[in-house]
Every structure is written in C-alpha cells, then in structure tokens.
C-alpha positions in Angstrom: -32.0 47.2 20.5 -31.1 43.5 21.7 -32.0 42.2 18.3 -29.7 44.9 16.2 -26.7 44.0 19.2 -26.9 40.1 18.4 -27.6 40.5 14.3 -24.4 39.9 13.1 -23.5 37.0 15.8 -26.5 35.4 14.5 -26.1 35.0 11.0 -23.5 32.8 11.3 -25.9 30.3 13.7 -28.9 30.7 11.1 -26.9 29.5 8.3 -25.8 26.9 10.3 -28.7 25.6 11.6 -31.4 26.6 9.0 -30.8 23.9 5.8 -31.4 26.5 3.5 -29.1 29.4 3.5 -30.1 32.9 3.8 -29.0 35.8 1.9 -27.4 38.7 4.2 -31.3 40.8 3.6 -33.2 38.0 4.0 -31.4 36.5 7.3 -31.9 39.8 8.9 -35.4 40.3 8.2 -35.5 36.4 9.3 -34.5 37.2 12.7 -35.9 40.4 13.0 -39.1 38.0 13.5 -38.2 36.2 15.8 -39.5 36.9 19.6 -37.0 36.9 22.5 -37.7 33.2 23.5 -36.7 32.5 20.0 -33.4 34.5 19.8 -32.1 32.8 23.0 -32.6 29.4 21.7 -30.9 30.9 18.8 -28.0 32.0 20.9 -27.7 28.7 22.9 -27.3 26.7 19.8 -24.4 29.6 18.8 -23.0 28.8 21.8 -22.6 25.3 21.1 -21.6 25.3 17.6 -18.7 27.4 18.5 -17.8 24.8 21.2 -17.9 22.1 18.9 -15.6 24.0 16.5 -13.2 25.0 19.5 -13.3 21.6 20.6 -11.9 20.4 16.6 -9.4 22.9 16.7 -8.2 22.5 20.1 -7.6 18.4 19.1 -6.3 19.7 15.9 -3.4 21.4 17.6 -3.0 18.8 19.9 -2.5 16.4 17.5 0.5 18.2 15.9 1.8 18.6 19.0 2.1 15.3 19.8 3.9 14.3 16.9 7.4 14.0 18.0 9.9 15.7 15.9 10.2 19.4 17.4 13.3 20.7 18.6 14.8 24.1 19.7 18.1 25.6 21.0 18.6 28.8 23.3 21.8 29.0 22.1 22.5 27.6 18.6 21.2 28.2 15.2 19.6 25.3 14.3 17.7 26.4 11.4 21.5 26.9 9.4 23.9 24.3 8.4 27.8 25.1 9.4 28.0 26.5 5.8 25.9 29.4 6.0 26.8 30.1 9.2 30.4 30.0 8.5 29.4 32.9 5.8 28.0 35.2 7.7 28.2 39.0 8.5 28.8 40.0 12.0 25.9 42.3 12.1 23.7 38.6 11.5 25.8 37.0 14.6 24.8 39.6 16.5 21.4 39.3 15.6 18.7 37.4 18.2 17.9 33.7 17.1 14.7 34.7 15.5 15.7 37.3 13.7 18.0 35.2 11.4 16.3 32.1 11.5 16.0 30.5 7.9 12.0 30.9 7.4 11.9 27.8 5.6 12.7 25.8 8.8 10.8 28.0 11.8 7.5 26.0 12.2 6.2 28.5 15.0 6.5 31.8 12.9 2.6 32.4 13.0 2.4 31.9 16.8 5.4 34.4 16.9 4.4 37.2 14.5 3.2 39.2 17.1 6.9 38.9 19.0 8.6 39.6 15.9 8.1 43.2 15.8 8.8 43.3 19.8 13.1 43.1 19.9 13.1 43.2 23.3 11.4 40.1 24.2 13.1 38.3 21.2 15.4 36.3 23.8 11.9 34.6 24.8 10.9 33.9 21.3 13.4 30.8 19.8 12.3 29.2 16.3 11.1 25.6 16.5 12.5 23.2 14.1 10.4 20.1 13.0 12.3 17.1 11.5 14.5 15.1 13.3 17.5 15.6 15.1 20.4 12.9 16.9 23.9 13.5 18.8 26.4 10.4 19.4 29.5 10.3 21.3 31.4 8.4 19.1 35.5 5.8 18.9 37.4 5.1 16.2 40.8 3.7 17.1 40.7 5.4 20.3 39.9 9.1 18.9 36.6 10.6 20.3 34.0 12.3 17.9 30.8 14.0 17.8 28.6 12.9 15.2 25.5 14.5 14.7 22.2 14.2 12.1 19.6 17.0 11.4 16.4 17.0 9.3 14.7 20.3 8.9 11.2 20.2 7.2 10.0 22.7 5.1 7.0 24.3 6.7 6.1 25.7 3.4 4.0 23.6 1.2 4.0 21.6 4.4 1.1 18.9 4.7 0.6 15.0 4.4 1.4 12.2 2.0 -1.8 12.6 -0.6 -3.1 16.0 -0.3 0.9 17.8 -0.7 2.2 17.0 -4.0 4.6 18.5 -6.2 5.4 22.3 -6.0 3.2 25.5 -5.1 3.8 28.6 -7.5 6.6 29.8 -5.5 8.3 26.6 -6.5 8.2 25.4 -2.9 8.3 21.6 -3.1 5.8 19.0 -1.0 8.2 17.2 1.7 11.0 19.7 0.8 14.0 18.7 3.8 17.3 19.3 4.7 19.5 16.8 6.1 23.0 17.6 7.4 25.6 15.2 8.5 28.0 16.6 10.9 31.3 15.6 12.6 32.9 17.4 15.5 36.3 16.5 16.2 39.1 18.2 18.3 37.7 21.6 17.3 37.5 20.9 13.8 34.0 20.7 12.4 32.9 18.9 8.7 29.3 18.8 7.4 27.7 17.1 4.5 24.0 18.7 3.5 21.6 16.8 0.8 18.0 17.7 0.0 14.5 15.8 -1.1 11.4 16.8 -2.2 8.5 16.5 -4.6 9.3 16.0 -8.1 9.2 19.4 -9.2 5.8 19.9 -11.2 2.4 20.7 -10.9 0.9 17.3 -10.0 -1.5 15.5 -7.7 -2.7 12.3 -6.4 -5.5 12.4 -4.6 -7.0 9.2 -2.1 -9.6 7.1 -3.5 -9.9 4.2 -1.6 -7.4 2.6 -4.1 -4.4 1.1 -2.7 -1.9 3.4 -5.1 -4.2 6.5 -6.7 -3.4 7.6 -10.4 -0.8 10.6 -10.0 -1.9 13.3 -12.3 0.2 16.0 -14.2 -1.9 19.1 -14.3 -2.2 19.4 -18.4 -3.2 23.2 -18.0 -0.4 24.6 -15.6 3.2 26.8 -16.6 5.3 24.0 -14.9 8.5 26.1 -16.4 7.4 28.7 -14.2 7.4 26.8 -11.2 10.3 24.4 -11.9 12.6 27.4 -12.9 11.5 29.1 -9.4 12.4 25.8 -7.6 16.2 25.6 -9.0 16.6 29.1 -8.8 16.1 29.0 -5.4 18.1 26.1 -4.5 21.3 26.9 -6.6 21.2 30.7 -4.4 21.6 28.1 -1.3 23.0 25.2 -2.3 24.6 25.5 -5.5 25.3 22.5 -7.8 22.4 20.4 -8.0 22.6 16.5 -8.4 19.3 15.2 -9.1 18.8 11.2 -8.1 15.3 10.5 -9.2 14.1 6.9 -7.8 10.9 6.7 -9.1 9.9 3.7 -11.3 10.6 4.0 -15.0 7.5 1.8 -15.8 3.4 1.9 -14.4 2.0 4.6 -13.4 5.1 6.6 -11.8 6.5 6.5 -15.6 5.1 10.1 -16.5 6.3 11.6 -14.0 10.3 10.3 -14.9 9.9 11.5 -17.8 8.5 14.9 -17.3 10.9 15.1 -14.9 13.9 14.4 -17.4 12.3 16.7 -20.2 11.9 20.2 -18.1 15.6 19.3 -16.9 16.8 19.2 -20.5 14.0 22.2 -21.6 15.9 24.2 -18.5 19.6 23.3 -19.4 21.0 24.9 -17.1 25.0 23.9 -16.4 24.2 23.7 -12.6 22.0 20.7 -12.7 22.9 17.5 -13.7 19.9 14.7 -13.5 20.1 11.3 -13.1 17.7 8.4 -13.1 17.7 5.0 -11.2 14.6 2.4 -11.1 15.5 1.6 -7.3 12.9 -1.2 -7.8 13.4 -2.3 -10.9 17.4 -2.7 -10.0 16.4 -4.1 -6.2 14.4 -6.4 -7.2 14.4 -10.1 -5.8 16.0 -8.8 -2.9 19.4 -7.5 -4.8 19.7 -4.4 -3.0 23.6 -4.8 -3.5 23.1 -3.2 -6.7 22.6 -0.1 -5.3 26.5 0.7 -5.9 25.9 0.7 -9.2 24.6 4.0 -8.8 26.7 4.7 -5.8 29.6 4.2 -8.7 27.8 6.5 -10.7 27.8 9.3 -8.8 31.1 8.6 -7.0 32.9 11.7 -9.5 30.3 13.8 -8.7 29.9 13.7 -5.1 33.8 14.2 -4.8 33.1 17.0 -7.2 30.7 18.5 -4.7 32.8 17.8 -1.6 31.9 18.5 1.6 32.0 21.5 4.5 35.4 21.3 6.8 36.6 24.0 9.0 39.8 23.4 11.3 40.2 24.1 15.0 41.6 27.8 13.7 37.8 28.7 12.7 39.6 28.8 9.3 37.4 26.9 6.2 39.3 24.4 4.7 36.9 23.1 2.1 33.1 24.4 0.9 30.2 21.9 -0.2 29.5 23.6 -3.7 26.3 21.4 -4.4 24.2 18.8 -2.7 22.2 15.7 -4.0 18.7 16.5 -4.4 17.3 13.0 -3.9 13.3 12.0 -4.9 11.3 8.9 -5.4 7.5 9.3 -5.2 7.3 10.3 -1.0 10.4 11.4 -0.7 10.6 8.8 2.1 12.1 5.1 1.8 13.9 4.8 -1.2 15.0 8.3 -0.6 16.3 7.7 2.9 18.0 4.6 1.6 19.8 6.6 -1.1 20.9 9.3 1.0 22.3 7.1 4.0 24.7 5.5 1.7 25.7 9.0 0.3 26.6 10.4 3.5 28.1 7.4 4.2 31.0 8.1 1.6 31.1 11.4 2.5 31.6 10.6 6.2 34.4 8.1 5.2 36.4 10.8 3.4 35.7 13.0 6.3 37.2 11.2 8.8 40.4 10.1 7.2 41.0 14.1 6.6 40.8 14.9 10.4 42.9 11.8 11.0 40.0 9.4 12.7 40.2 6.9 10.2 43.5 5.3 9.0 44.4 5.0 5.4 42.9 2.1 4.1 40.6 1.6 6.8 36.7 1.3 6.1 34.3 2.6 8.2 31.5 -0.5 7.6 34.8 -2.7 9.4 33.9 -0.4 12.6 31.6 -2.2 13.9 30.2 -0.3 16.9 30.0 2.9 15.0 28.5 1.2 12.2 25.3 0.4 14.5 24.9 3.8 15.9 25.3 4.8 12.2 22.5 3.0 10.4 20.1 3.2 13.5 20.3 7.3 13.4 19.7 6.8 9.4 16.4 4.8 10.7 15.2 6.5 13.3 15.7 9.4 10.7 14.0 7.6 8.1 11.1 7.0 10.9 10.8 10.3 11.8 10.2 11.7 8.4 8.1 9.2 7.5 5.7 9.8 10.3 5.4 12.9 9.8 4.7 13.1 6.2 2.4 9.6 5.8 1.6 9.1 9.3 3.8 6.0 9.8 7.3 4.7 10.2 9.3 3.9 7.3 9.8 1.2 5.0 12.9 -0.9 4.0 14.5 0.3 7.4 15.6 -3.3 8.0 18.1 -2.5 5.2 18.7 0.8 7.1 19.8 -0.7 10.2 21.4 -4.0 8.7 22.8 -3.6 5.5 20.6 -6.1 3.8 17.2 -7.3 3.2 15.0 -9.7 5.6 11.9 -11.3 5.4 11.2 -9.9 9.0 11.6 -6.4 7.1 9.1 -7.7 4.3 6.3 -8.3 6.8 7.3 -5.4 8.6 6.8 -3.3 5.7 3.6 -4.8 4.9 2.2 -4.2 7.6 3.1 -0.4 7.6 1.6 -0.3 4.8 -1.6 -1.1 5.5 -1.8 1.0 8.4 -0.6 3.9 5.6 -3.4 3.0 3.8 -5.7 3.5 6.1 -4.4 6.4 7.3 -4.3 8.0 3.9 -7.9 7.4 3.3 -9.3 7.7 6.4 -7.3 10.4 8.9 -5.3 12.5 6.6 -7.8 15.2 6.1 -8.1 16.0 9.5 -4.4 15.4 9.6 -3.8 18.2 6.9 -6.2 20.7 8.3 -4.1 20.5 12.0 -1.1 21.0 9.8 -2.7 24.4 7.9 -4.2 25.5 11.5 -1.1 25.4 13.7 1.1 27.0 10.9 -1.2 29.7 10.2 -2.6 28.9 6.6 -6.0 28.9 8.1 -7.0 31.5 10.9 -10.0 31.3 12.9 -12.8 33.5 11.7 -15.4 34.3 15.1 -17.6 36.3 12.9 -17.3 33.9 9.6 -21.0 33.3 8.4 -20.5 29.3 8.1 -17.9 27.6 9.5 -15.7 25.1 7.4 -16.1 22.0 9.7 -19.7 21.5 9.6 -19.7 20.2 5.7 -23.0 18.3 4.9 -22.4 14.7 4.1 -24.9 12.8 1.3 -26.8 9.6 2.8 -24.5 7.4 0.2 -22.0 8.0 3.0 -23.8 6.0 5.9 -26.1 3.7 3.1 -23.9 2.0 1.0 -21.5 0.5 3.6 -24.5 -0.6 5.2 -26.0 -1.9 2.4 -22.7 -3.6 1.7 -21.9 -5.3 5.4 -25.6 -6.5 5.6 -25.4 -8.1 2.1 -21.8 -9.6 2.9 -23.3 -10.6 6.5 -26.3 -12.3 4.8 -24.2 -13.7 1.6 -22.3 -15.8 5.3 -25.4 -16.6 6.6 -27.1 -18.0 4.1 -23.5 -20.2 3.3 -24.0 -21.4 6.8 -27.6 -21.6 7.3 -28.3 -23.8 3.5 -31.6 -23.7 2.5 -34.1 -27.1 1.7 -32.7 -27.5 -1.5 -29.1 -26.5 -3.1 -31.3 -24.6 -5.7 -32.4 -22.1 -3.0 -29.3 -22.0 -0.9 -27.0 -21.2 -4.3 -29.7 -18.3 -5.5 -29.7 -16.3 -2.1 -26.2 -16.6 -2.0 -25.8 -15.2 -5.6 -28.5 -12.8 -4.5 -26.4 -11.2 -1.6 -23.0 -11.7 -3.0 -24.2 -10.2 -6.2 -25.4 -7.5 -3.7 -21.9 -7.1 -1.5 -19.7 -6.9 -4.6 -22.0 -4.5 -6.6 -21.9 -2.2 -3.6 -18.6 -2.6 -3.1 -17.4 -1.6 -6.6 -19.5 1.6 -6.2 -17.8 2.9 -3.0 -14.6 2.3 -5.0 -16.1 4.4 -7.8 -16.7 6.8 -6.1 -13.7 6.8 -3.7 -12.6 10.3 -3.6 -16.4 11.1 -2.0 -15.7 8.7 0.7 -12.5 9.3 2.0 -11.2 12.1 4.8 -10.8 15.2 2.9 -9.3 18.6 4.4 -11.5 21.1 5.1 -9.7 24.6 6.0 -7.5 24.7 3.1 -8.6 23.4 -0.4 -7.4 24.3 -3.2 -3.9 25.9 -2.5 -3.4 22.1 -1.7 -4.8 20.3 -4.5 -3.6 22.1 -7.1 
C-alpha cells in the first residue's frame, strides 16, 4: 500500500533522475519494482530536488525584492494620476485602495488574490507600485512648492531588456510606464502625465553574445491587431496621442521606424499624430543642443495637449487631453532625455499660472531648483533603467547638467559593458524572478519535471575550455619561443588558429550559450 501512497510523488523524481523519461505506464510499472530500500533512496533524492528548486525560487524572489523601486501608500492612490482621480464617482472614493487600484500599476495582485475577495481585510491589503517615486520641498522667489515625480511600471508584459519586446496580443507594450509630474502649491494642484513603451509590433531581439542582437519583425503575426488594441487602449485613458519615436533612422533599428510610421499611417486615426527624430544622428559630436529642434517641433502640440490644474476650490481649471508617448529602442536614455525636457516646458507654464514664476522669468535661471530638477529626472532615469536592463542609465550626465562630458562618455561605457554582461549572462534568471513573483508562473508540487533542471550539451563547458587553453597556450608559446623562429611562429599559428576558430563558434552559436528564462517561454519571445 506504501508503493500506491508514494506513486504519484515519485514520478516526478524518476523523470528527474532517470535520463531517459518514462511514459506515465511504464514509470509505474518501473517503480512498482522497486524494493523498499529502493523507494527510500528514491524519496531522499525527491527530497532534495525539491530543496534545490525551493532554494531557486526562494533567491528568485529575493532578488526582486531587493531591487529598489517599490512603493506604497495607506492613504493615497498612487496607482492614479490627479486626472483620473479628479473624475471619479463617489461610490469609487469610497471604495478600499485595492479595490480601485489601476491593475496596470499593482505589482502584488497575485500575492493578493486571495484578499481580494475578503472586503473586510482590504484595509490590510494596499497595492504596491514599482517605478520610481521623488518629493521636494521646493523656492521660487520666496513662494514654497511641492514638486513631485512618479513612474509606474507596467506589470503587464513586464520582464527585462532582451527577452520583453514589443507588444503581447492584448497590445500591452514591453517597458510600458507612466510618468507624472506634479506641483502642489497653496492648495492648488497641476500635473503633467507622458508615457513610453515598446514600439508597438510584434518583434524580438533575442541575446547572442553580440554586443547589439539583430531586432526581428515577426513576418507571420496580425500586428494591426495588436497595434490597434494598444491605441485603443491608451486614447480611453489618455486621449491624444503624440508619438516621439527616437530610434535611429539608419542600421539595424531602421525597420522598425519605418514599420512604425507605416501601421501609424495604415491606422489613420485623427487621435494620433507621429513623429520621428534620429536622436543620434542629430546629437551627434556631442550637439545635444539640437534637441530643441524637436522641442520646437512639438512646442504647438504640447500646448495643444496642456496640462492637469485644479485650484485650491477643488474646482478643475484645465484637463490634459493627450500625452507624449515617447520610444527609442529601451525606452530608457534617449527616452528619459526627451521627456525631462518636455516636462520641463510644461512645468514652466505651470508655474507662471499659479503665480510662482514671474512673467518673463525662466525656470533654467533658478538655479537651486534647477539641480533638484535634473537630479530627480536622473535618479528617475536610474531607476527605470535598472529595472528594465539591470543598470543605471546612460547620458545622465546630460540629465543632471544640461550638457555633454567626457566623464559621462566613460561613464556610459562602462555601463554598458556591465549591460552587456548582464544581458547575456543574468537576465534569464532575471526574467524568470520577474514571471514568479507576479504570478505568470505558479509552482507546480506535483508537476512531473520541473523547469529548472534543463539539461545543458557538453559544448557548453568544452568550447570555452577549448578556447582559454588555446589562448593560454597561443601566450605561452609567445613567451616561452621555441629553438628556432620557424617553430615558435607555427605553434603560435597553431593555438591562435585554435582560440579564434573556437571563439567564432561560441559566437555562432550565441543564443545556446547565453542565460535563457526558464518558467515562461514563449509568451515572452513571441
């Protein structure tokens, strides 16, 4: 009776352990075999299999964890901007903070969906933003000010740099967030919201162990469907939609400007309005001044769109009837570059409204706010970018200066590298604590093979052996020359012929070597 009890629990160990799989039958009568000696060796290596895999999840969760960036109020929405809170019902104001939390935004829904149908312990259960948020206490000719930044991240399509492209088939964009700019003043209250995300398609681009993988436009998928689904969506919220797409108009980001423009002009639909700029074609040589060209581009539209003000009286003076939907390839740097200077403007108009700022004053001449200012935009540009590729941001020296340094250059580099590395090496495990902790993959006690333990080929250990030893040899025999110049040139032909071959076959096959995830696939990819 023993045997029929511990059946099922050890089916998953025998496929686990055994090499060859077992068909359901054929493992039963397998173990049906075995004596009791057998089964408790059996059971012991259960045991520790399931450790093991505890042990990867537990660090999986921990690892999200201790990613700064997650905030929560008892007392205030954060999920909403002023906007939509300023349009609400009083049935939704009366509502607990998790009932009317925007979904998009509450990163701990799966670890509350069991609270959620419990109202009375609601009060216990807040939603927990990721992104980034910063309050100043801020002067202007003697006139105090709140002025606060938010960033909410997405947690849908939610993941890391390379393996979270483009849009799902809801149309919910890779690195989708929500940034609001806000300005409390003498009970008055403005706000100015803008968006990024993924270009809007069905596209990937997968690590390799290249430096910058090939993006790829799936040649198969509806991307109507999906593109129509993302607008659709963000007009209901937003409204207006001023597309700033930063991408390179040359290389290998070229395809993806175009596609971009072409679905835009296939949709034509009067609420979007699309607009290119080569940020580094136009930047280049360190001419980052030119960035008011488009700053004078847009400068119609953006007063066009306006900006959110209510007066002390709770009364709503103006709406925001759009926002700038801003993209380059990460939705990071050049992104946060763009937007800064946007909400920049915006703030600017702001405060001459409530009276902060007199007529004809500039708010880059305020110098002490002007360094809180473009430290927040930083930080923010920091925060995002850590989260998303796993370091801080580039071009921040522009960020928190106004121009370009060589400091910033190396700084950049630098990051870089480590994003490389990161990319190829980390960001599968990085992606799988992502899908854990937010519920896209749920722990399975009785699942017959567990995900984790994926069988690697002996090119993985071999061919970077192969290829140290040769390069290791390839020095030695440089240092160590032989009797003759004859002999000395042919081994080190021999080895470097060796390092390099092997080298260019790791990079061949790059996609086998690098850290893949392995809970969730091919939602991800696709």
């Amino acid at each position: 009776m023993w045997k029929l009890v511990m059946m099922e629990q050890m089916m998953y160990l025998s496929s686990t352990v055994c090499p060859q799989k077992l068909h359901s039958q054929s493992r039963k009568i397998f173990l049906l075999q075995l004596s009791q000696d057998q089964y408790l060796v059996y059971w012991a290596q259960f045991i520790w299999w399931q450790l093991q895999d505890n042990k990867t999840f537990l660090a999986m969760i921990n690892h999200v964890l201790s990613v700064d960036g997650f905030y929560f109020s008892t007392t205030y929405d954060l999920t909403h901007t002023l906007q939509r809170l300023s349009n609400t019902s009083p049935e939704f104001q009366e509502m607990s903070l998790l009932e009317r939390a925007d979904q998009r935004f509450v990163w701990n829904g799966h670890l509350l969906r069991e609270l959620s149908a419990q109202p009375e312990v609601h009060r216990f259960a807040l939603p927990v933003l990721y992104g980034f948020i910063t309050m100043h206490s801020c002067s202007i000719n003697g006139k105090y000010f709140d002025w606060i930044l938010i960033s909410r991240r997405s947690c849908f399509r939610a993941g890391v740099r390379y393996y979270v492209r483009g849009i799902d088939s809801e149309g919910h964009a890779a690195n989708f967030v929500e940034t609001e700019q806000i300005v409390h003043y003498s009970g008055s209250r403005a706000s100015f919201v803008q968006t990024r995300g993924s270009i809007p398609l069905y596209w990937s681009q997968r690590p390799n162990l290249k430096y910058k993988p090939l993006p790829l436009i799936n040649k198969v998928a509806n991307h109507m469907d999906g593109f129509q689904r993302h607008f659709d969506s963000q007009i209901i919220i937003y409204g207006k939609q001023v597309i700033i797409n930063l991408v390179n108009q040359k290389g290998s980001e070229k395809p993806l400007e175009q596609a971009f423009a072409t679905m835009v002009s296939s949709l034509a639909n009067g609420m979007i309005r699309y607009i290119a700029f080569d940020f580094h074609k136009e930047c280049k040589n360190m001419r980052w001044d030119r960035l008011s060209i488009l700053l004078d581009q847009v400068a119609e539209m953006q007063d066009e769109l306006s900006y959110f003000l209510v007066d002390s009286d709770g009364k709503v003076v103006t709406n925001q009837e759009g926002v700038f939907r801003s993209n380059c390839m990460d939705c990071l740097d050049r992104t946060n570059v763009i937007q800064s200077l946007l909400a920049r403007r915006s703030l600017q108009a702001q405060l001459q409204r409530l009276g902060v700022l007199h007529v004809g004053q500039k708010l880059e001449e305020q110098d002490e706010f002007e360094k809180i200012y473009k430290n927040a935009w930083a930080d923010n540009a920091n925060a995002c970018a850590k989260q998303y590729a796993g370091t801080g941001a580039l071009k921040t020296d522009f960020t928190r200066t106004g121009k370009r340094t060589q400091l910033g250059l190396i700084m950049d580099g630098w990051n870089s590298l480590i994003r490389y590395y990161k990319n190829n090496f980390s960001d599968g495990f990085r992606q799988d604590s992502i899908d854990l902790f937010l519920g896209n993959y749920s722990v399975d006690e009785l699942e017959s093979h567990s995900p984790l333990s994926v069988p690697r080929d002996l090119k993985f250990l071999a061919l970077p052996i192969i290829m140290v030893v040769a390069f290791s040899m390839c020095i030695i025999c440089l240092l160590m020359a032989g009797d003759t110049w004859t002999e000395t040139l042919a081994y080190v032909l021999f080895w470097g012929v060796a390092s390099i071959g092997t080298f260019f076959i790791i990079l061949y096959n790059g996609k086998d070597f690098v850290d893949a995830p392995r809970l969730v696939q091919k939602e991800k990819i696709d």
